[in-house]
C-alpha positions in Angstrom: -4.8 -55.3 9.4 -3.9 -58.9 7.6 -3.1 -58.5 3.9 -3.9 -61.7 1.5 -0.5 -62.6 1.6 0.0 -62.8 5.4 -3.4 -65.0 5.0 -1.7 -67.4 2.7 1.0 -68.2 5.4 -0.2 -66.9 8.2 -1.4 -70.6 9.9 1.9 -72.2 9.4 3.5 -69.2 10.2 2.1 -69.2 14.1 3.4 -72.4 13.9 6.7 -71.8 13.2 9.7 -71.1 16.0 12.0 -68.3 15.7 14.8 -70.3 14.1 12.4 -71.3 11.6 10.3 -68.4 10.7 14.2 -66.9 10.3 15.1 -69.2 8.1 11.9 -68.8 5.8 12.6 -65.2 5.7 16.4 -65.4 4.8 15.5 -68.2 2.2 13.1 -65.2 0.5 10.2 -67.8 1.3 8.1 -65.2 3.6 8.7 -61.5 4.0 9.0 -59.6 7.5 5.8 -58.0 7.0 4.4 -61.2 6.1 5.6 -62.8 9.9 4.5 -59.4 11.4 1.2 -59.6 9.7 0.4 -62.9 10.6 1.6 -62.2 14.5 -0.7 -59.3 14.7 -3.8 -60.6 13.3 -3.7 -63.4 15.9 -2.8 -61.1 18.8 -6.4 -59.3 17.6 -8.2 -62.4 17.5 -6.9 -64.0 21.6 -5.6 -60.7 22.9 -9.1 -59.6 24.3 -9.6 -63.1 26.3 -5.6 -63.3 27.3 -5.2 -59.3 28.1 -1.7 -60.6 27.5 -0.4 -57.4 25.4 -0.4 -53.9 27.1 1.3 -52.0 24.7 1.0 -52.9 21.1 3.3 -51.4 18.9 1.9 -52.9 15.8 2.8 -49.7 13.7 6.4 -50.0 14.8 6.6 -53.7 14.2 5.2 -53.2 10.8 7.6 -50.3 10.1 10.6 -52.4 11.2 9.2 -55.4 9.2 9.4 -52.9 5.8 12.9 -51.7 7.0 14.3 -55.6 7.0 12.7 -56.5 3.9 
């Protein structure tokens, strides 16, 4: 599901807080679907030892990432 660009970022953007992963996206320094992309593939990797998401909306959150871009 993670494109190469959402690899590029993807470390320092799980690393990032909402105010700052904002700020990157307004500044035109990371795209919405690159965030999204970067959230889901983590979710994939942990979310089988946490069971911490029971209802991933990954499509919608990728839709709604290409609507605010």
């Amino acid at each position: 599901m993670l494109d190469e660009e959402a690899s590029t970022h993807s470390g320092s953007l799980l690393d990032c807080g909402a105010s700052e992963l904002a700020r990157l996206i307004a500044a035109g320094q990371v795209s919405s679907r690159e965030a999204v992309a970067a959230h889901i593939t983590r979710i994939e990797e942990v979310d089988d030892k946490l069971n911490a998401v029971c209802v991933p909306l990954f499509e919608q959150a990728q839709q709604a990432a290409q609507q605010a871009d």
